[in-house]
TINU-597171 format. One line per field, with one value per residue (C-alpha): x, y, z; residue in three letters; residue number from 1. Coordinates in nm, 2 decimals, padded with zeros to 4 digits. Example, Ala and Ser with C-alpha at 12.3 -4.5 7.8 and 13.67 -1.06 7.14 Angstrom:
<recs>
east: (01.23, 01.37)
north: (-00.45, -00.11)
up: (00.78, 00.71)
resn: (ALA, SER)
resi: (1, 2)
</recs>
This chain:
<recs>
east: (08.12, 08.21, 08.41, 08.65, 08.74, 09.00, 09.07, 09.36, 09.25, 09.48, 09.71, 10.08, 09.91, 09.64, 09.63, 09.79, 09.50, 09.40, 09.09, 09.14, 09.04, 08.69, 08.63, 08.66, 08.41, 08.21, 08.23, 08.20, 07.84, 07.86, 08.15, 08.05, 07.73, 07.93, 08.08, 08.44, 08.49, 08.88, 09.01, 09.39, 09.48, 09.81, 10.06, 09.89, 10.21, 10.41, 10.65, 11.02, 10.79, 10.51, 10.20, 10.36, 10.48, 10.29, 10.42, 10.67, 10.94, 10.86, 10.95, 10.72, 10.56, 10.36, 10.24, 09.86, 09.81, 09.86, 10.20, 10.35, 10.64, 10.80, 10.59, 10.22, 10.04, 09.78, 09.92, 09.87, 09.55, 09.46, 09.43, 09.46, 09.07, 09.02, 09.16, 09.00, 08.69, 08.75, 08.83, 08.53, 08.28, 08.47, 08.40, 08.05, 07.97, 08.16, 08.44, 08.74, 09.08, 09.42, 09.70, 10.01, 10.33, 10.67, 10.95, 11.23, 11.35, 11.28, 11.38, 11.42, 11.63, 11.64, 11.97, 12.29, 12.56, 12.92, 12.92, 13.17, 13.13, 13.27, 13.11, 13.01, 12.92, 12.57, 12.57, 12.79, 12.65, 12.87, 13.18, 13.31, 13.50, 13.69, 13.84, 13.59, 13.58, 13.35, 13.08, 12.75, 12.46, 12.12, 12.06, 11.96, 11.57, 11.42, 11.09, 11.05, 10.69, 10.59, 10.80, 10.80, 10.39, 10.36, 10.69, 11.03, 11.25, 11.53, 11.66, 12.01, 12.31, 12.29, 11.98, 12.08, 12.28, 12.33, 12.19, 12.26, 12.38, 12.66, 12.62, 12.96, 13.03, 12.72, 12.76, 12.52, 12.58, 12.56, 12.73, 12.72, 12.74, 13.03, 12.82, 13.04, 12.87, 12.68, 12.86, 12.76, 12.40, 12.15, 12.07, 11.79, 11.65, 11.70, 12.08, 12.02, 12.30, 12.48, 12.28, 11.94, 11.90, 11.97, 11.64, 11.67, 11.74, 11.83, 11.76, 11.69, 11.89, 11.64, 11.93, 11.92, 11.73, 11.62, 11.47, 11.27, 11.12, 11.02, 10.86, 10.67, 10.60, 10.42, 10.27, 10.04, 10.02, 09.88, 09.67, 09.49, 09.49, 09.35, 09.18, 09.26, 09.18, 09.51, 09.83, 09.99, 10.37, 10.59, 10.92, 11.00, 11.20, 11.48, 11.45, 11.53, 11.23, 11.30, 11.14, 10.81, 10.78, 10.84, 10.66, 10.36, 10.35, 10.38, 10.08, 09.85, 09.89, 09.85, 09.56, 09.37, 09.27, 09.38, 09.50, 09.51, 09.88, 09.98, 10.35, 10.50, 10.78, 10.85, 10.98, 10.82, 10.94, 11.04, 10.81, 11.09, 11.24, 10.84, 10.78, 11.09, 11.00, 10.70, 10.85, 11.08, 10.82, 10.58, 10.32, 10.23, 10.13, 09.99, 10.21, 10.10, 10.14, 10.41, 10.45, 10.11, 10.09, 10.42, 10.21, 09.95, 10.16, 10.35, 10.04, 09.89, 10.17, 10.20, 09.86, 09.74, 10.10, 10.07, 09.99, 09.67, 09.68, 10.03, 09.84, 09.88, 10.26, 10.51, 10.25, 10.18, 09.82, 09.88, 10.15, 10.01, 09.66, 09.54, 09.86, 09.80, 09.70, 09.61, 09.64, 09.61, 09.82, 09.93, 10.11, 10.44, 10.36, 10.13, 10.25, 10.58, 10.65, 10.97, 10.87, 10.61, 10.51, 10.16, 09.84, 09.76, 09.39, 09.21, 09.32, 09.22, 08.86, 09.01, 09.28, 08.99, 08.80, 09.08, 09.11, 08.79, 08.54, 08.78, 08.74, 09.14, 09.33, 09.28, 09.21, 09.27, 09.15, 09.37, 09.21, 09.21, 09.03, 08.75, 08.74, 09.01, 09.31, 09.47, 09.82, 10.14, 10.49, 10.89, 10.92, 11.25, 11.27, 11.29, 10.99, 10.69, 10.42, 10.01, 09.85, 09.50, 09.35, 09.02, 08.81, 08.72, 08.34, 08.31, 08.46, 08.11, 07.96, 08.24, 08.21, 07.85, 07.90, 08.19, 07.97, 07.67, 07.82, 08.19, 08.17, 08.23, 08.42, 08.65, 08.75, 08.98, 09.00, 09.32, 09.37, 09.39, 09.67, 09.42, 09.09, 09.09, 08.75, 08.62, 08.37, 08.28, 08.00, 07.82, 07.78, 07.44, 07.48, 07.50, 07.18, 07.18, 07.58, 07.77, 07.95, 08.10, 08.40, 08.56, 08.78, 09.02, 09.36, 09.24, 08.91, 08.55, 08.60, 08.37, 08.44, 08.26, 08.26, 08.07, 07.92, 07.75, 07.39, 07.25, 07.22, 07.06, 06.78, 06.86, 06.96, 07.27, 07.32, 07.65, 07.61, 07.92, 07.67, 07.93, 07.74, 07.32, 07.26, 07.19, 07.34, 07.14, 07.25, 07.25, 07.15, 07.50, 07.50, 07.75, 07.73, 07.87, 07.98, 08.10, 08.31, 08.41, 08.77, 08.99, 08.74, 08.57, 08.19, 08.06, 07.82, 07.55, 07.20, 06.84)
north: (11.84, 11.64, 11.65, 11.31, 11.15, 10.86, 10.60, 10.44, 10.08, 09.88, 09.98, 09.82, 09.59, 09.49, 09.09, 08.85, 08.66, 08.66, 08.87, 09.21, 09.12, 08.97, 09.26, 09.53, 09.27, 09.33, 09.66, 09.85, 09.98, 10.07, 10.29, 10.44, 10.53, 10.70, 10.88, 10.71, 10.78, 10.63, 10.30, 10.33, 09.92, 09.77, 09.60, 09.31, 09.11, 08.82, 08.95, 08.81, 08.74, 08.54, 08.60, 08.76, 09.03, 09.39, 09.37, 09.64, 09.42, 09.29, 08.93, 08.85, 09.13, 08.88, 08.66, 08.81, 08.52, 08.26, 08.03, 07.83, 08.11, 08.24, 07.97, 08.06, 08.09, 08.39, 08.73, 08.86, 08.98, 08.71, 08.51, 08.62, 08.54, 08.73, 09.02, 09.01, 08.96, 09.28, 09.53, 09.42, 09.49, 09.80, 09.92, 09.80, 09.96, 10.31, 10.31, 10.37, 10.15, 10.25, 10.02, 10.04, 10.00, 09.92, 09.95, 10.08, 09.70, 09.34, 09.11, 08.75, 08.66, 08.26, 08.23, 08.38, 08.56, 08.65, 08.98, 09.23, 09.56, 09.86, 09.97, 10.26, 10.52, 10.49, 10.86, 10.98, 10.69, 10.88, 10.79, 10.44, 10.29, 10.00, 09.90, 09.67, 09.30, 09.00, 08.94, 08.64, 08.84, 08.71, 08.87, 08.55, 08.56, 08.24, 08.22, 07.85, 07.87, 08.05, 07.89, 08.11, 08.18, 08.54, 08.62, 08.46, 08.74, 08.66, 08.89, 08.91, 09.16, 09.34, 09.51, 09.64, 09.89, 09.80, 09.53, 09.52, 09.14, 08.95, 08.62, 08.50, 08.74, 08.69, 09.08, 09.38, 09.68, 09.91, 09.74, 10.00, 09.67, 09.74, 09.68, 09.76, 10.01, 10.12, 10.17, 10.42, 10.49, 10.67, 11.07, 11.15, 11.49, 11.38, 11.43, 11.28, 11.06, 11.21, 11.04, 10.85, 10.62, 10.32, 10.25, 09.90, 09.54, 09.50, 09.84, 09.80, 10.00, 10.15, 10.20, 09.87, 09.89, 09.52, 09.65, 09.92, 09.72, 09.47, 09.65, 09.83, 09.47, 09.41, 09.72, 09.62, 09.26, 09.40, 09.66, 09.35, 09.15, 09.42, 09.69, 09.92, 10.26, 10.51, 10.43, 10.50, 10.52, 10.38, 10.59, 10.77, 11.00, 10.71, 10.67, 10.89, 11.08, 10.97, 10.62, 10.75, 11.00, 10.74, 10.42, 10.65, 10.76, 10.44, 10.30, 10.59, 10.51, 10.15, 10.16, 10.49, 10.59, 10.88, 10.63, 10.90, 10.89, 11.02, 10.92, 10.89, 11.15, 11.18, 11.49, 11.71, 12.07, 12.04, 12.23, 12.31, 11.98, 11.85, 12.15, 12.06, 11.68, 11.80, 12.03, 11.74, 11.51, 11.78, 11.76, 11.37, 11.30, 11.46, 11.41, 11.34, 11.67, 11.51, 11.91, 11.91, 11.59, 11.70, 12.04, 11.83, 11.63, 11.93, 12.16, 11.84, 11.79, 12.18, 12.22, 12.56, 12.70, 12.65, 12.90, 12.83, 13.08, 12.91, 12.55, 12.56, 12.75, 12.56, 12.31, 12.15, 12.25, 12.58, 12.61, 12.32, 12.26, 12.08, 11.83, 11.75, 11.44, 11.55, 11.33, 11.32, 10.98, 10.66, 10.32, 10.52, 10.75, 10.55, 10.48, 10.22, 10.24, 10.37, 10.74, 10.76, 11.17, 11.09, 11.30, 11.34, 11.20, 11.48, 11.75, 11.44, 11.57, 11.91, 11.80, 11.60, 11.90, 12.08, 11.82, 11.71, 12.04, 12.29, 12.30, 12.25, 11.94, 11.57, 11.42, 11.05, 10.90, 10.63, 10.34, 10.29, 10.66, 10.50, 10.16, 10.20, 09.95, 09.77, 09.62, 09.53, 09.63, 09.70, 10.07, 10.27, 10.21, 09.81, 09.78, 09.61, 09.88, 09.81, 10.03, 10.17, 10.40, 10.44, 10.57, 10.95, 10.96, 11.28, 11.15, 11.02, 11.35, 11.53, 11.29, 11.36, 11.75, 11.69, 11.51, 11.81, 12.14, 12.18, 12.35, 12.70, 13.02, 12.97, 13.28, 13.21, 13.37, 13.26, 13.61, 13.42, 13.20, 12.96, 13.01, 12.95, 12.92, 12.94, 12.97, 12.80, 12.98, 12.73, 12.70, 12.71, 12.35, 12.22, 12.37, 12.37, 12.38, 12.58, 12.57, 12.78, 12.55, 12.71, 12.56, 12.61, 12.46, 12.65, 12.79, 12.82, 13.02, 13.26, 13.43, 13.65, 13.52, 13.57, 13.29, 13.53, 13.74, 13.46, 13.29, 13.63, 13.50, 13.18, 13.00, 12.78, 12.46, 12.33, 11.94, 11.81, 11.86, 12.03, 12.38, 12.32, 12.72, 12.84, 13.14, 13.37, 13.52, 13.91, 14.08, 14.16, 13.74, 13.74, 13.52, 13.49, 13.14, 12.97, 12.60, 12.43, 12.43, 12.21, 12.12, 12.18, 12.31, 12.25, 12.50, 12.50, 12.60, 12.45)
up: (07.68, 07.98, 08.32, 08.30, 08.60, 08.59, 08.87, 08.92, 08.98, 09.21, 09.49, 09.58, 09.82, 09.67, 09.75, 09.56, 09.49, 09.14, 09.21, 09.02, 08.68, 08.85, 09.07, 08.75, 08.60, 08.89, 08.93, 08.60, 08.56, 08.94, 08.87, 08.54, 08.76, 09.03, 08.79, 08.68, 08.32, 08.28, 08.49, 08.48, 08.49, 08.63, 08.45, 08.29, 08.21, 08.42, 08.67, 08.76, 09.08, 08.91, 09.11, 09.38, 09.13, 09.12, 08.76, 08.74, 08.76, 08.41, 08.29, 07.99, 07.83, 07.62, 07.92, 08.03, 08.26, 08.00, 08.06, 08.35, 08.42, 08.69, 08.93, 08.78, 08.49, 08.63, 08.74, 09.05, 08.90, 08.77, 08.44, 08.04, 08.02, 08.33, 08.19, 07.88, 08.07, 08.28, 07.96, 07.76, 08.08, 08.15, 07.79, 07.82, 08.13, 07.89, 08.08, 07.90, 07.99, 08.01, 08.04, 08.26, 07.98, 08.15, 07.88, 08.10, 08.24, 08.25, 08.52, 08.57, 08.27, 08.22, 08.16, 08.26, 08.01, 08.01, 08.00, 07.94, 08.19, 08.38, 08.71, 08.78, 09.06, 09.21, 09.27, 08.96, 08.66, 08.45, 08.70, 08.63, 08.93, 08.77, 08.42, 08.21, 08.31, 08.28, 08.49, 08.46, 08.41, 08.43, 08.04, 07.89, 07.82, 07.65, 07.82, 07.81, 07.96, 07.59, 07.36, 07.10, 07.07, 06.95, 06.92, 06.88, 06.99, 07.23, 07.47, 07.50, 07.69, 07.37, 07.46, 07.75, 07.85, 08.25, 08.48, 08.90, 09.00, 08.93, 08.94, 08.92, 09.20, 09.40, 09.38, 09.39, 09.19, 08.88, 08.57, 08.25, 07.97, 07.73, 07.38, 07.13, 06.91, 07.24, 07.50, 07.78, 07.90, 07.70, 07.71, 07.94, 08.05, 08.39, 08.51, 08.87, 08.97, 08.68, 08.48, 08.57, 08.20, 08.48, 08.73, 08.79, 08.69, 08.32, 08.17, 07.78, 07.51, 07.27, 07.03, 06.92, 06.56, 06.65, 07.03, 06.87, 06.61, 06.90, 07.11, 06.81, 06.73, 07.06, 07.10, 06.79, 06.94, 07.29, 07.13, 06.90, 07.20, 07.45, 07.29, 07.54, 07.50, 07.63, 07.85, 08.14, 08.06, 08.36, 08.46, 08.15, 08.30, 08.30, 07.94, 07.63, 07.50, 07.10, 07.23, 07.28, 07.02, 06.76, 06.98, 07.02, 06.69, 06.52, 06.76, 06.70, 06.34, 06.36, 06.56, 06.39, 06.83, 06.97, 07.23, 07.56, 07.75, 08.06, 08.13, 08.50, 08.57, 08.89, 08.97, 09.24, 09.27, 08.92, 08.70, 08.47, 08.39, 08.34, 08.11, 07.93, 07.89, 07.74, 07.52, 07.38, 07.35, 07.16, 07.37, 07.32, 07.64, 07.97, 08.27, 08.63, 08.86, 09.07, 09.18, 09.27, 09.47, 09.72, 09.77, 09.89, 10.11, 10.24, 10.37, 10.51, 10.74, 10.79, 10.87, 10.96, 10.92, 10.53, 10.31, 10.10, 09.87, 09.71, 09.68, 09.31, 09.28, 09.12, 08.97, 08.61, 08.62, 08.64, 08.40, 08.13, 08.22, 07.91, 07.99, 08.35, 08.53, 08.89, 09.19, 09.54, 09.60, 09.39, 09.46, 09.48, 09.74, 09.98, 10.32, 10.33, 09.97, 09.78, 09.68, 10.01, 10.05, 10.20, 10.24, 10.61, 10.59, 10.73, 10.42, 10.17, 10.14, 10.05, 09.84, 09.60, 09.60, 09.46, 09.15, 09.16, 09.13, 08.96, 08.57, 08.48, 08.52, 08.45, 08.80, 08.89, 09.19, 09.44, 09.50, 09.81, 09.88, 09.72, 09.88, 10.13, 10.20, 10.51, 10.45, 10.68, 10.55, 10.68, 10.73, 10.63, 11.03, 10.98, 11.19, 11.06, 11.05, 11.03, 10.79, 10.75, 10.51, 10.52, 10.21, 10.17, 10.22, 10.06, 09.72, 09.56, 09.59, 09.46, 09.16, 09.11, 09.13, 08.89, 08.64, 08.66, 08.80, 08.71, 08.35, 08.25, 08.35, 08.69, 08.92, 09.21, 09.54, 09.66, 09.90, 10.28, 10.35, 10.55, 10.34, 09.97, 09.69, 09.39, 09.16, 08.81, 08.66, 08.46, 08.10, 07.87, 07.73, 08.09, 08.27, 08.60, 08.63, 08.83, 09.16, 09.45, 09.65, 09.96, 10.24, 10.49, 10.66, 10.99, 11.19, 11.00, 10.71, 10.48, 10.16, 09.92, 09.57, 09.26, 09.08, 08.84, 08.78, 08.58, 08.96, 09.17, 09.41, 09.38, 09.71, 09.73, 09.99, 10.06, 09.95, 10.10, 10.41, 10.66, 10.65, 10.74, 10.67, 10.29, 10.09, 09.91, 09.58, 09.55, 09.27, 09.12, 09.17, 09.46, 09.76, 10.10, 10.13, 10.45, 10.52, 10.85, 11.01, 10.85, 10.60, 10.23, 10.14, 09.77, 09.72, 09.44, 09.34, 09.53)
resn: (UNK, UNK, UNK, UNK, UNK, UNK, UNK, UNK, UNK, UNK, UNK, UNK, UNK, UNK, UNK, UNK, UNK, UNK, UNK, UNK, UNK, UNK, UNK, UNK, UNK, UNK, UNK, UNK, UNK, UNK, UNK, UNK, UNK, UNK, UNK, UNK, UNK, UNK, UNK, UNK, UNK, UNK, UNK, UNK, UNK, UNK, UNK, UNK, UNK, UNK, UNK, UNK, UNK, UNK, UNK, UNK, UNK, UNK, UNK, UNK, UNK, UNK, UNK, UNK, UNK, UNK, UNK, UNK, UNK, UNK, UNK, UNK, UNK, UNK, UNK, UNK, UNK, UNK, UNK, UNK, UNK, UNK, UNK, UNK, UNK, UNK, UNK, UNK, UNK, UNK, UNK, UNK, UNK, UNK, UNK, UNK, UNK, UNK, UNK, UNK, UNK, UNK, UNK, UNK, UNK, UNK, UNK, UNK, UNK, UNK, UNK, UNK, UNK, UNK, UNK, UNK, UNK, UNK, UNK, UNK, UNK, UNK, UNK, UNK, UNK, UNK, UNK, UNK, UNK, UNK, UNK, UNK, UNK, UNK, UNK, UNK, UNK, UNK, UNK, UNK, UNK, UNK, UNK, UNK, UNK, UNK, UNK, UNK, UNK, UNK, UNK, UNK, UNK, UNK, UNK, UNK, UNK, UNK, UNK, UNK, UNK, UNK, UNK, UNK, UNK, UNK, UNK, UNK, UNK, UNK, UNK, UNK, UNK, UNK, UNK, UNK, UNK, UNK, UNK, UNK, UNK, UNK, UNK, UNK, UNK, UNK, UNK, UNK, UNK, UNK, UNK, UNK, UNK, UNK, UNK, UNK, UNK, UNK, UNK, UNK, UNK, UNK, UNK, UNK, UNK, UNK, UNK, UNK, UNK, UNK, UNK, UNK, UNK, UNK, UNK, UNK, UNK, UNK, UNK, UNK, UNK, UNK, UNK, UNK, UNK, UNK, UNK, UNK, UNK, UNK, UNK, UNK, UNK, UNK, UNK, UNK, UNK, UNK, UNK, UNK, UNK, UNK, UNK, UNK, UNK, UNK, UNK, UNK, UNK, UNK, UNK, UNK, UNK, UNK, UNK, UNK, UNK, UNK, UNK, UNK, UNK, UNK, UNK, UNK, UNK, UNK, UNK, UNK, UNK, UNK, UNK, UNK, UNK, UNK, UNK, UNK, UNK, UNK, UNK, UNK, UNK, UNK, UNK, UNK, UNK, UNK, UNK, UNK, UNK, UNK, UNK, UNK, UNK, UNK, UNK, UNK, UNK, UNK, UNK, UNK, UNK, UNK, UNK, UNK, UNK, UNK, UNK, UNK, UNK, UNK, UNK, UNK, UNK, UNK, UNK, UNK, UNK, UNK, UNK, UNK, UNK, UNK, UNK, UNK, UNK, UNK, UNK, UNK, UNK, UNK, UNK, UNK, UNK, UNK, UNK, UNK, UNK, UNK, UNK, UNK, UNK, UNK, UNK, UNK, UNK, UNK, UNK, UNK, UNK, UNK, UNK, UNK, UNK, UNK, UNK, UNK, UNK, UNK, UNK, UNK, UNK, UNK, UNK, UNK, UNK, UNK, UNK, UNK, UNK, UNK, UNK, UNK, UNK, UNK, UNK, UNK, UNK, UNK, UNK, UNK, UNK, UNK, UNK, UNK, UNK, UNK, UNK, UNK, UNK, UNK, UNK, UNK, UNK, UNK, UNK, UNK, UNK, UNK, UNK, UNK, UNK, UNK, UNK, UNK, UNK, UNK, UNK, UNK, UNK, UNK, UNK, UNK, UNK, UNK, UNK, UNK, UNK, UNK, UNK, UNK, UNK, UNK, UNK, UNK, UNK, UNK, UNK, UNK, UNK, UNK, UNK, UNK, UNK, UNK, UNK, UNK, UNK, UNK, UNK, UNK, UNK, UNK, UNK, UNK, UNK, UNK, UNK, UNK, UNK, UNK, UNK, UNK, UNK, UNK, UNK, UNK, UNK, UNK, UNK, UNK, UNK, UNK, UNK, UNK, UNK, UNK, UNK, UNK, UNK, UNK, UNK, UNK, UNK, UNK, UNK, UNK, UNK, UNK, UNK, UNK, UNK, UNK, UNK, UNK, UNK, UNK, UNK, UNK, UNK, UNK, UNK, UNK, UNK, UNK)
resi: (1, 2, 3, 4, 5, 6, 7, 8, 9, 10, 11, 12, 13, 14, 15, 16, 17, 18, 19, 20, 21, 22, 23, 24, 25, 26, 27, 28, 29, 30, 31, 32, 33, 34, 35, 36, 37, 38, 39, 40, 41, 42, 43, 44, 45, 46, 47, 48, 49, 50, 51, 52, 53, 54, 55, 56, 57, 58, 59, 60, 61, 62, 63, 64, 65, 66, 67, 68, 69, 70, 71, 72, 73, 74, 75, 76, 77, 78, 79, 80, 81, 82, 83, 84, 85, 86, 87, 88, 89, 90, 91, 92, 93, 94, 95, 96, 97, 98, 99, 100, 101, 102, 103, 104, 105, 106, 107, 108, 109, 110, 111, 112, 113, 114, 115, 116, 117, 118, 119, 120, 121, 122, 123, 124, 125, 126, 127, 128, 129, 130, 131, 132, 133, 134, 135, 136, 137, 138, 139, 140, 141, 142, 143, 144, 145, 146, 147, 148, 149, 150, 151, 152, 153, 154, 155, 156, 157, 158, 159, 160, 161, 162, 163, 164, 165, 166, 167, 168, 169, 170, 171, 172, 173, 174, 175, 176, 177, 178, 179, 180, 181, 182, 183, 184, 185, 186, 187, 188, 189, 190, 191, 192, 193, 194, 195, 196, 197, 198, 199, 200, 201, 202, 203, 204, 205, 206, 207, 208, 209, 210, 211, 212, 213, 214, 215, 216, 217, 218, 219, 220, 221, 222, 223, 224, 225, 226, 227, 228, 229, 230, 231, 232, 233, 234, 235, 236, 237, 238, 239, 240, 241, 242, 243, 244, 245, 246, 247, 248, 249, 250, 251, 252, 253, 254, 255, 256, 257, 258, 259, 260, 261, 262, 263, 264, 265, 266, 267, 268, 269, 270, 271, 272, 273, 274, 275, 276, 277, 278, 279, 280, 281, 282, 283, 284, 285, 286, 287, 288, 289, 290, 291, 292, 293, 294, 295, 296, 297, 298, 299, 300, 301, 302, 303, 304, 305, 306, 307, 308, 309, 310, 311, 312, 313, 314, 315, 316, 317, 318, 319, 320, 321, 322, 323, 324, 325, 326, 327, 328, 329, 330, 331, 332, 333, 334, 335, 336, 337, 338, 339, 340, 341, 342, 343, 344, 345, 346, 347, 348, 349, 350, 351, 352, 353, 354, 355, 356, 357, 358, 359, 360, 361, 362, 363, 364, 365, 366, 367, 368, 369, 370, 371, 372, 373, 374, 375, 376, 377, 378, 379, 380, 381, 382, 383, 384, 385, 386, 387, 388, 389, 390, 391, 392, 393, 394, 395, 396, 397, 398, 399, 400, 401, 402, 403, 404, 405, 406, 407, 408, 409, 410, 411, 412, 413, 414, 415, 416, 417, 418, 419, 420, 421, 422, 423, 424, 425, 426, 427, 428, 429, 430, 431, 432, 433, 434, 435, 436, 437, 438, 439, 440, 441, 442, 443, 444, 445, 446, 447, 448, 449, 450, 451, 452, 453, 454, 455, 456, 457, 458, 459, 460, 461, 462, 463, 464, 465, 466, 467, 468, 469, 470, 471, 472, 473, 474, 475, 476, 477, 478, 479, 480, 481, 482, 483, 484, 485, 486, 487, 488, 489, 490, 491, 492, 493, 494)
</recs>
């Protein structure tokens, strides 16, 4: 019985500098002893970008840091025996490592391709706005640097089912590829733009029998090559949910591991198309609480004028608990980048205390609110902006009370719109456990809770260290508990 904590281990800026693998190496026992269970990995593979790539603009998915491609043979991370360097430690240290899959796109192609195409409507994808035609499509993927080590598939238009240049043209835009037994983008859940099967570059047609067997092929290839223990599934919501359930499936049997997934779909304020994804998936993955994250965003910004008390409406974790992946920020939401809904800094410390000490959910920690991050970028504005974000002192505690204290039966008291707590009772198998939370978007707040009669007499402390005073337990094992303005108190027992 224990509280798991994942941390996402990178962040959109981290430097190009081939030092990632090393510092995991590094940093393993000291974050299994803080109390980091999971590390959620970026893409290992080359990028169209070579070094310079974050990885989600896929080239190779077989290159770890291994060939001359794309102007480098290490990542941005760094090298294949880096990597494998990194994992082993990790899993010394008992960490656990998930890998970050992209199977939506690849990028780069080698050569180009005459391709035969319509375009289409970038807000209506099911709207095409000319008759089909040729264009030269960069489709063509050889990957000289590899030869054909591993595998000697070559990718071709007829694995795709759009791409956005036009060589011939020097022109940008949505092309929907006229296969001939394939034509027309795949069915998604998601029906923004029409339809959202196309994200970006070329966008790969999992109808193609040869595609599928493929990518089963190097799913068992990076599994053997890896040993990872769970993924982290990149934009699924642009791809049809049959991939998965038979890719997931045929991995979990191949490798005999439960293999832990949480897939990426983006789609805050909607509960109901998440619920349906997982319905249509069958419950084979958890999902990150995109709803959860945007109410974060929105109360930080709203401050005092936001409603505590409906924190959790609307969210994943309160509808599917045992499916969600809680979150305060990731790479696509920090400051500058494409799907940026920030968390002002100062409701950070309560936000983690809302993932981090509550007994439901599956939280995962940003990197930089561990270690913090400082990085230069074009705004939407096209001024270049400086950025800062310093770490959250306060999350090393919360880990520690997460580890010991967070187990048992939770009561909410969610009855003041700017001061909200809670209580987890403790269980029997965990002595010592058990915890009292409160905080508040406003002035200094207070709250009577109960924590429960197995506690009466004994005196609480608050060991986030806002509130010096103690609370006394009463016989019926209620206490009166108190936090700061604007701030979180973790109560529990001397």
């Amino acid at each position: 019985m224990e509280n798991f904590t994942m941390l996402q281990y990178f962040q959109w800026y981290y430097p190009a500098d081939g030092s990632l693998w090393k510092k995991i190496t590094k940093d393993a026992k000291e974050l299994k002893a803080f109390g980091i269970d999971t590390l959620w990995i970026p893409p290992a593979h080359k990028g169209m970008d070579g070094k310079e790539s974050t990885g989600y603009d896929v080239y190779d998915h077989y290159d770890l840091g291994e060939f001359d491609q794309k102007g480098s043979i290490a990542t941005k991370y760094g090298s294949k025996a880096e990597l494998l360097e990194a994992v082993g430690a990790a899993q010394s240290a008992g960490l656990q490592v998930y890998a970050d899959i992209v199977l939506n796109h690849v990028g780069g192609g080698d050569e180009t391709e005459i391709v035969k195409v319509r375009k289409v409507d970038p807000q209506n994808r099911n709207e095409f706005v000319s008759d089909p035609y040729e264009i030269e499509a960069y489709t063509k993927f050889n990957f000289p640097g590899r030869q054909v080590k591993y595998s000697d598939f070559k990718w071709d238009y007829k694995c795709f089912t759009g791409v956005d240049f036009d060589k011939k043209n020097e022109e940008t835009a949505i092309y929907s590829i006229q296969n001939k037994d394939r034509e027309g983008w795949q069915d998604v859940l998601d029906n923004e733009n029409g339809n959202y099967d196309y994200l970006m570059l070329c966008d790969i047609d999992f109808r193609n029998p040869s595609v599928m067997e493929e990518l089963k092929k190097w799913g068992e290839w990076f599994h053997e090559t890896l040993k990872f223990d769970g993924f982290r599934l990149d934009a699924i919501k642009h791809m049809p949910p049959f991939f998965f359930n038979e890719w997931l499936d045929h991995m979990r049997t191949f490798t005999g591991k439960e293999l832990f997934t949480v897939g990426e779909y983006w789609s805050p304020g909607q509960l109901d198309v998440m619920l349906e994804y997982i319905d249509v998936t069958q419950g084979r993955m958890s999902l990150f609480d995109a709803c959860l994250q945007a109410n974060f965003s929105t109360a930080s910004k709203q401050g005092a004028d936001y409603d505590l008390s409906q924190i959790f409406t609307g969210t994943l974790v309160s509808a599917k608990p045992e499916l969600a992946v809680t979150l305060v920020e990731n790479h696509d939401t920090q400051p500058l980048q494409s799907l940026e809904q920030t968390v002002e800094y100062w409701f950070r410390p309560l936000a983690y205390a809302m993932i981090l000490l509550r007994a439901t959910g599956y939280p995962c920690i940003f990197y930089p609110d561990l270690y913090g991050a400082k990085y230069t970028d074009q705004g939407n504005d096209g001024e270049e902006h400086q950025i800062v974000l310093e770490p959250i002192t306060q999350i090393q505690a919360m880990l520690g009370l997460r580890q010991n204290n967070v187990y048992g039966e939770q009561r909410d008291y969610f009855d003041h719109p700017n001061c909200i707590g809670w209580t987890v009772k403790g269980a029997v198998e965990k002595p010592g456990s058990g915890i009292a939370v409160l905080l508040s978007n406003g002035g200094e707040g207070f709250k009577s809770m109960e924590i429960g009669k197995a506690f009466a007499g004994r005196t609480f402390h608050d060991r986030l260290g806002v509130i010096d005073s103690e609370v006394v337990i009463n016989e019926d094992g209620w206490g009166e508990f108190l936090c700061g303005a604007g701030s979180v108190s973790a109560w529990t027992a001397d």
